[in-house]
N, C-alpha and C positions, 0 to 999 in steps of 0.2 A: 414520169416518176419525179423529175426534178419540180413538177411546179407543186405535185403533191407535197414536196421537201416545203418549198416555200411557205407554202398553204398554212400546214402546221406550225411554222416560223411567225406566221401572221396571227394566227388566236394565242399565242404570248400569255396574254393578260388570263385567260381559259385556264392554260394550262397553272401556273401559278396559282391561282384559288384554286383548280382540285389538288394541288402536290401540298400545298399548305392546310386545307381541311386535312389528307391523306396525315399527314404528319402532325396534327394535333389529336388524332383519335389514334391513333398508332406510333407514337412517337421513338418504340425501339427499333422500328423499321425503316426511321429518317437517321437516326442519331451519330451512325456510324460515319456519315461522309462526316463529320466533326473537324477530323484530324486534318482531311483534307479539300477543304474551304481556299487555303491559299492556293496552293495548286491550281484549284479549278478556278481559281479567278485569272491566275497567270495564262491557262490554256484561253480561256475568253480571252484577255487583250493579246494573245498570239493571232488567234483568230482575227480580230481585229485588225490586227499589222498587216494580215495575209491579203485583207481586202483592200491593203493601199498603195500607190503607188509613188514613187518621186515628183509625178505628174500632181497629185492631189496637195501636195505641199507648196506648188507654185499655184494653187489655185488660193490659196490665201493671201500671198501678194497679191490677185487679181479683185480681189472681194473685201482688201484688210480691212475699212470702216465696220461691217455688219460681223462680222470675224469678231474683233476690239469691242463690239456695243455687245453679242453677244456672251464671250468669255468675260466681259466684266460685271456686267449683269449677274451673271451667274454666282461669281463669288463676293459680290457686294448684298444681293436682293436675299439667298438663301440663309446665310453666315447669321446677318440680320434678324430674318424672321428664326433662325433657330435659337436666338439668344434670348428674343423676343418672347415667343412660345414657351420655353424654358424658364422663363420668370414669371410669365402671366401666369401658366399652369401650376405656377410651387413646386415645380418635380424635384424628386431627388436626386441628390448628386450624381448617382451612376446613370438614372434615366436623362439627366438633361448632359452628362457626356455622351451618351449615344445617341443623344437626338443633333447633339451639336458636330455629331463625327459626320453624320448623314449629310448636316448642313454644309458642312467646309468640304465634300465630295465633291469630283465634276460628274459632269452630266452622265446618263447609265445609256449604254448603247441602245437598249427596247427604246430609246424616245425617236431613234431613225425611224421605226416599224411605223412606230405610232404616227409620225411627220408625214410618211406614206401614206399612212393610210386617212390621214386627215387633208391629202391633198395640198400637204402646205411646202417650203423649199428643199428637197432632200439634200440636196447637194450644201448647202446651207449647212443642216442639220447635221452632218457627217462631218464638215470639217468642225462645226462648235464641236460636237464631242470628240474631236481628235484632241483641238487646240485645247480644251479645258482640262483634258486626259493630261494633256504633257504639262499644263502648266501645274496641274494639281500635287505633281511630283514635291513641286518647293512650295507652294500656295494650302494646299493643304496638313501638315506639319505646322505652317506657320499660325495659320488661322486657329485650327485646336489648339494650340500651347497658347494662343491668345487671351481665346473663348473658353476651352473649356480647365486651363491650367488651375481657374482659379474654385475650382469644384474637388478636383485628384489629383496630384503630385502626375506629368507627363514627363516623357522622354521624348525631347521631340527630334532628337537623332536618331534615336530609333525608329519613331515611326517616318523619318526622312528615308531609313535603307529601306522598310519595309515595302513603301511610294514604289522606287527604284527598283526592288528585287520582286513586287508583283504587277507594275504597270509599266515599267521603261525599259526593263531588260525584255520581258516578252513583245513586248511592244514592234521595239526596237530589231529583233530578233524576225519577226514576223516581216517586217517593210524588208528585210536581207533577203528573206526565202525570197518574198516574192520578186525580187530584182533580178535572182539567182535564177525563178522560173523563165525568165527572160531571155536567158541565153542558152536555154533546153529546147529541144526539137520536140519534147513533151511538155513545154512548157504551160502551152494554153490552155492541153486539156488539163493537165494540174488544176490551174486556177478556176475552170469552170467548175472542176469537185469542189473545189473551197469555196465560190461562190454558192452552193447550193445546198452541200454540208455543214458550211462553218454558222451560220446564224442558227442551224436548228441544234448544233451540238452547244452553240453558245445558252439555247434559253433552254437545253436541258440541262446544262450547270447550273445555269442561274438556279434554275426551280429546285435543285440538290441543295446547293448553298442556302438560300430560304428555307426551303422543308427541314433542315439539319439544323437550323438555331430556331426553328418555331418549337421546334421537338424536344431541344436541348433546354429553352426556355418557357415552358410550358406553364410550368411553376410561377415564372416568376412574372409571365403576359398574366394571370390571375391575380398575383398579386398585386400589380401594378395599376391595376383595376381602369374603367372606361375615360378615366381622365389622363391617361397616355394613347389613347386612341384620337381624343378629341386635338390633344395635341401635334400628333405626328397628322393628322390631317389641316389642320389650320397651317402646317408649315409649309406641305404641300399645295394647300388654297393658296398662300400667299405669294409662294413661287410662280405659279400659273396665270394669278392675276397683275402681279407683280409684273411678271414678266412680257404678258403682253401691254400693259397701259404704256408702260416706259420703251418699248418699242414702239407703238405709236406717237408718242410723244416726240421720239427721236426721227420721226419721217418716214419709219416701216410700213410698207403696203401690206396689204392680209396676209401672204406669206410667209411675210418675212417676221411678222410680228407672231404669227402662231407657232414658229419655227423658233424664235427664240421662248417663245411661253413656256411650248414642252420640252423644249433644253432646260430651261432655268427652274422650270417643275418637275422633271424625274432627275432622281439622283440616284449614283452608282450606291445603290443599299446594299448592294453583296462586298465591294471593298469598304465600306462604312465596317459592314459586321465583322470582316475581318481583322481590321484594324483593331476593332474592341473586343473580339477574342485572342487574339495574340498579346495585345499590349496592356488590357485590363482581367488577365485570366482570373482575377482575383474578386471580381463584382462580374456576379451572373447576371445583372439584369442591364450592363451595358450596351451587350450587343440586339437586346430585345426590341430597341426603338428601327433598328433598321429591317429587321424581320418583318413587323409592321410596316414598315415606310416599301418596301419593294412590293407588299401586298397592295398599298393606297394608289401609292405612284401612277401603276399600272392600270390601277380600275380607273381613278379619274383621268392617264391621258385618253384610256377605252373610252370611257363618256364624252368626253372631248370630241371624239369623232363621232358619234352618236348625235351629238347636238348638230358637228357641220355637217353634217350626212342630211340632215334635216333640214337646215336652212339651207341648201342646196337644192333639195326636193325643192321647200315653197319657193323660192326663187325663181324653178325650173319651171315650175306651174302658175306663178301669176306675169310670166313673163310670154306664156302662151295664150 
């Protein structure tokens, strides 16, 4: 039963394109999780916390260079191309603050699945998106009042509690429990439930959170018409290629460079959408660019591994 759990953890990218079709043809049947978006983003990084330990935090001291190349990468290469994107495409102000909210995010936890399953470093991969997660607390705030201040009036105190009250308090919360499971005689089998349950309860939020702003902006993904698609995907291209050249560049072996790729190419697009339904309730078509961008993300780290699945094959076969 548990690897079944897993199983379905794994086609991620699957389930997202049918919940997201599911919620654009029937959108009064997504629309209600609305209210509660932040929530279920808080029980994600609880989840999150649950699968880590004090042990995982001294493993960044062990690794800090590719740690440091990664988390910087992330918030220099994305910020960039979402500023980038955003003036090449002409978007409007509320579509290039939600394309720039997505850009100034850290990494979205589906890019572990994807790192798995592309064979690239997971361990890697799990601390960039711990470390991006907690930097993004003060780095993100900072970055949008930067970036996108000069498009809508921001609060960027507000969205500093917002960081804190749905990323560091659960977070933070979650590393407790699991410390806590430690000194329980039930402690391990606890954690082997949250190992097996928390990533497939994690990507059926996700898929809530998405399905619930594709529904909610349904209207305004039409309005916004094929050149906010072209865009929220050339952000993502850039991140991914981005992010591998400049890890090779820096000395990164194949793992470790495709490990920071699909870091620095998926972005936390459900706290994006958040952020710009609570702090922009006023412009429906903010939180639009991340609905798309969790839809993109996901296909292309999927293709991703489709392509090394394949160079893997010919490998396998001109080497016999």
């Amino acid at each position: 039963m548990s690897k079944f759990f897993l199983k379905c953890s794994e086609w991620f990218p699957l389930w997202l394109v049918l919940g997201s079709l599911w919620a654009w043809w029937q959108p009064d049947k997504w629309s209600w999780f609305q209210p509660w978006i932040s929530l279920g983003l808080g029980v994600i990084m609880l989840g999150m916390g649950l699968t880590l330990t004090l042990s995982d935090f001294r493993q960044v001291v062990k690794q800090p260079r590719w740690v440091a190349i990664g988390v910087i990468l992330q918030f220099v290469i994305m910020p960039t191309a979402g500023w980038f994107c955003a003036k090449a495409f002409g978007l409007s102000r509320e579509l290039s603050v939600g394309l720039l909210l997505v850009a100034c995010c850290p990494g979205g936890t589906a890019s572990n699945v994807i790192c798995y399953l592309a064979r690239a470093n997971v361990a890697l991969s799990v601390l960039l998106t711990l470390c991006s997660t907690l930097v993004a607390v003060v780095l993100t705030p900072m970055l949008t009042m930067k970036l996108a201040g000069q498009y809508l009036p921001l609060d960027g105190w507000a969205l500093f509690r917002s960081m804190v009250q749905v990323v560091l308090f659960p977070l933070v919360a979650g590393v407790a429990m699991n410390a806590w499971f430690d000194r329980k005689a039930w402690g391990a089998k606890a954690r082997d439930v949250v190992g097996v349950m928390g990533p497939l309860l994690s990507v059926i939020l996700i898929v809530m959170v998405v399905g619930s702003i594709v529904a909610g902006g349904k209207t305004a993904i039409l309005t916004a018409g094929p050149i906010l698609f072209v865009a929220v995907f050339c952000l993502h291209a850039l991140g991914f290629s981005g992010g591998y050249v400049l890890a090779k560049l820096l000395g990164g072996d194949r793992a470790q460079s495709i490990t920071v790729s699909v870091e620095v190419g998926m972005q936390n697009s459900g706290l994006a959408a958040s952020l710009a339904k609570n702090h922009f309730a006023n412009y429906a078509m903010a939180p639009v660019p991340a609905a798309i961008s969790a839809v993109f993300h996901s296909l292309m780290g999927s293709a991703l591994c489709a392509v090394l699945a394949l160079l893997r094959m010919r490998r396998g076969s001109s080497e016999r």
